[in-house]
C-alpha positions as CSV (number, residue, x, y, z in Angstrom):
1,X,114.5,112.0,246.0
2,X,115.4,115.8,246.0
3,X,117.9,116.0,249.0
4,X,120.1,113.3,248.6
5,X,123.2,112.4,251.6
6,X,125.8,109.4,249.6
7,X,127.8,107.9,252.1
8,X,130.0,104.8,251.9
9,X,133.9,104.3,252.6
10,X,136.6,105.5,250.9
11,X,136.8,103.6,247.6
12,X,133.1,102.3,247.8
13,X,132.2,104.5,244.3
14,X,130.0,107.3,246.2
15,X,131.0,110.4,244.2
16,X,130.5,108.2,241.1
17,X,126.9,107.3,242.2
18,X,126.3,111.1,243.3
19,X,127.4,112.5,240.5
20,X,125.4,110.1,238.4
21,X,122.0,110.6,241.1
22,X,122.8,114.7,240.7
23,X,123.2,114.3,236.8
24,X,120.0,112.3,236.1
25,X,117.8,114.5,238.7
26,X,119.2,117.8,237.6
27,X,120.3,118.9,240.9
28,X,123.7,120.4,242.4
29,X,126.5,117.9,243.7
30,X,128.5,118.7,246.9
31,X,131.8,116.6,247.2
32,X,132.4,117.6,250.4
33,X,136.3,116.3,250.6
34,X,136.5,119.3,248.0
35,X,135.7,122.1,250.3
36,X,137.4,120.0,253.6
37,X,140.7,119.7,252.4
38,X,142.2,123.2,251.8
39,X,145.7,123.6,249.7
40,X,148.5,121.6,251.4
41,X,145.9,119.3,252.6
42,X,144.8,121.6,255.5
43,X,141.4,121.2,256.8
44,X,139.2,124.2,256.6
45,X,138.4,124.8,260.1
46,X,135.2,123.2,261.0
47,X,133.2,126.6,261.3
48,X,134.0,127.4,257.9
49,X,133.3,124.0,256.7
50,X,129.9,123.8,258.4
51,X,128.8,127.6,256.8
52,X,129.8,126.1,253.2
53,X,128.0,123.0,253.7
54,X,124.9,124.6,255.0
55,X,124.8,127.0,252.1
56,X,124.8,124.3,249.8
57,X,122.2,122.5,251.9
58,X,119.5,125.5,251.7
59,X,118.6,124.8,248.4
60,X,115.4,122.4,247.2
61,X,117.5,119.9,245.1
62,X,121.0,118.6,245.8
63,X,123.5,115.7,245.9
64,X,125.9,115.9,248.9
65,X,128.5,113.4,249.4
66,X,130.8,112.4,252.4
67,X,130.9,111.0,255.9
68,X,131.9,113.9,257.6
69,X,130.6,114.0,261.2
70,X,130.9,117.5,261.7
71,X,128.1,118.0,259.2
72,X,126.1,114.7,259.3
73,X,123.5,116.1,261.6
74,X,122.9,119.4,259.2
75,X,122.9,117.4,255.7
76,X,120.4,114.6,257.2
77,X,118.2,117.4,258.8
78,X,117.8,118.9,255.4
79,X,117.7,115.4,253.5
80,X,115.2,113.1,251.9
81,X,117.5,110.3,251.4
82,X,120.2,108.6,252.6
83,X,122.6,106.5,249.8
84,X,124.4,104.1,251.6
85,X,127.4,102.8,249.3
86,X,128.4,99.6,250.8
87,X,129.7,96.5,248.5
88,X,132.3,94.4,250.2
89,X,135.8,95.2,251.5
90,X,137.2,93.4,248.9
91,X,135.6,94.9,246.2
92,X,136.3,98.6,248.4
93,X,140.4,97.8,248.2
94,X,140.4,96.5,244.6
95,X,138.8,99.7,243.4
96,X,140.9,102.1,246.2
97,X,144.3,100.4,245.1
98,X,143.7,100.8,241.2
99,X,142.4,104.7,241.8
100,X,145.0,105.9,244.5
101,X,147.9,104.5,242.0
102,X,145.9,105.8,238.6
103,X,146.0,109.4,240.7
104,X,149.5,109.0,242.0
105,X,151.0,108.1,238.5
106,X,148.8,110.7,236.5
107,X,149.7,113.5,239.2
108,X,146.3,113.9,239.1
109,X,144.6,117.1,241.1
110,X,141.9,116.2,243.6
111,X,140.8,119.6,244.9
112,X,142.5,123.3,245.6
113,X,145.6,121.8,244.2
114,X,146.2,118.9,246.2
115,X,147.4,115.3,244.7
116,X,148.0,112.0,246.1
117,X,151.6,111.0,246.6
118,X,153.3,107.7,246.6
119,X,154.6,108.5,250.0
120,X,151.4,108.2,251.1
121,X,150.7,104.7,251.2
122,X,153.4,104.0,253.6
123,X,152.9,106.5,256.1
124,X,149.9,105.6,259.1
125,X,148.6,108.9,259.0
126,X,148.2,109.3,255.3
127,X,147.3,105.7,253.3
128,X,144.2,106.2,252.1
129,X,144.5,102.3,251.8
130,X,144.9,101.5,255.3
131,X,141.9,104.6,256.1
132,X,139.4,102.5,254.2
133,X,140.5,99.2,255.9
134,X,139.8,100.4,259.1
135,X,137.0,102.5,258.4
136,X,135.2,99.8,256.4
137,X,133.6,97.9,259.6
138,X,133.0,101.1,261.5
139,X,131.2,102.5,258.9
140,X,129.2,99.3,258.0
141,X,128.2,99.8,261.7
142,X,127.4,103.5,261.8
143,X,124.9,103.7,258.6
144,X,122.9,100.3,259.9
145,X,122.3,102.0,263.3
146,X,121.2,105.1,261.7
147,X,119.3,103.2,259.0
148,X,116.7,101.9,262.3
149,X,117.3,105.0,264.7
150,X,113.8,106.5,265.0
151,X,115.8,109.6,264.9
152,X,116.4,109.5,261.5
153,X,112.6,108.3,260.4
154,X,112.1,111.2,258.1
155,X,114.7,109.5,255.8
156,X,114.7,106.8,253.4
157,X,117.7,104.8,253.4
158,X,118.6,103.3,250.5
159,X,121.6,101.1,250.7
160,X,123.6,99.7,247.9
161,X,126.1,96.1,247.8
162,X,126.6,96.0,244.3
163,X,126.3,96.8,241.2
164,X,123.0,95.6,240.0
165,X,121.4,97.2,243.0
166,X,123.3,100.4,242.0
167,X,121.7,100.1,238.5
168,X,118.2,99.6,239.8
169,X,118.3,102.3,242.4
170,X,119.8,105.0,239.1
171,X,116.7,103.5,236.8
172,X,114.3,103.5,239.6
């Protein structure tokens, strides 16, 4: 594992585990939320974000991690492995709920100055919350189709439900 794609839902631990994979393997790591969301929130526009990410990409070694569909196709063309972060919904909202209100209280900065407010979680638009409940199944179905598409045979998937498998994937 040189090129490594970490996926999962929002609140599933993926940065943690990239970060960890990129640390241990001595390679770059590419949060890609931190070059998507621009001051204020604002997406970069997708032409910008896909020349940053395929930058990144070009090199021999790297961590990558995010679900972003507008680059999917270029990290996975350039990758060895897929990490699919997975453990159950529950688990995903326990960990989500503590973080988002850690953030919120702190005024912690996420990237390019932006922070999580408590008016988020009650607006549609902008819970992350309610984001990870809905994306949880759809995601769960995306990465298990790709996991068996011929399409995706020059990648090893490697998906992870828990912690233990987490620990034996980092040691193995």
């Amino acid at each position: 594992m040189r090129r490594i794609s970490v996926v999962g839902n929002s609140g599933s631990g993926k940065s943690t585990v990239a970060a960890e994979l990129a640390g241990r393997l001595g390679v770059p790591w590419l949060e890609l939320d931190s070059i998507f969301h621009m001051p204020g929130w604002t997406p970069r526009p997708v032409d910008e974000f896909r020349a940053e990410v395929d930058a990144f990409t070009a090199g021999d070694g790297w961590v990558v991690d995010g679900n972003y569909s507008a680059v999917q196709e270029l990290v996975w063309s350039r990758s060895d492995t897929v990490v699919w972060v997975d453990p159950p919904r529950a688990t995903v909202m326990r960990r989500l709920a503590a973080r988002t209100l850690r953030r919120m209280a702190t005024g912690a900065e996420l990237w390019n100055g932006n922070r999580e407010r408590f008016r988020f979680l009650f607006t549609k638009d902008e819970s992350i919350l309610r984001w990870a409940w809905v994306k949880h199944d759809e995601y769960r179905e995306r990465y298990a189709k790709a996991a068996v598409d011929p399409a995706y045979g020059h990648l090893r998937f490697v998906r992870v439900t828990s912690s233990g498998e987490l620990a034996r994937v980092l040691d193995g």
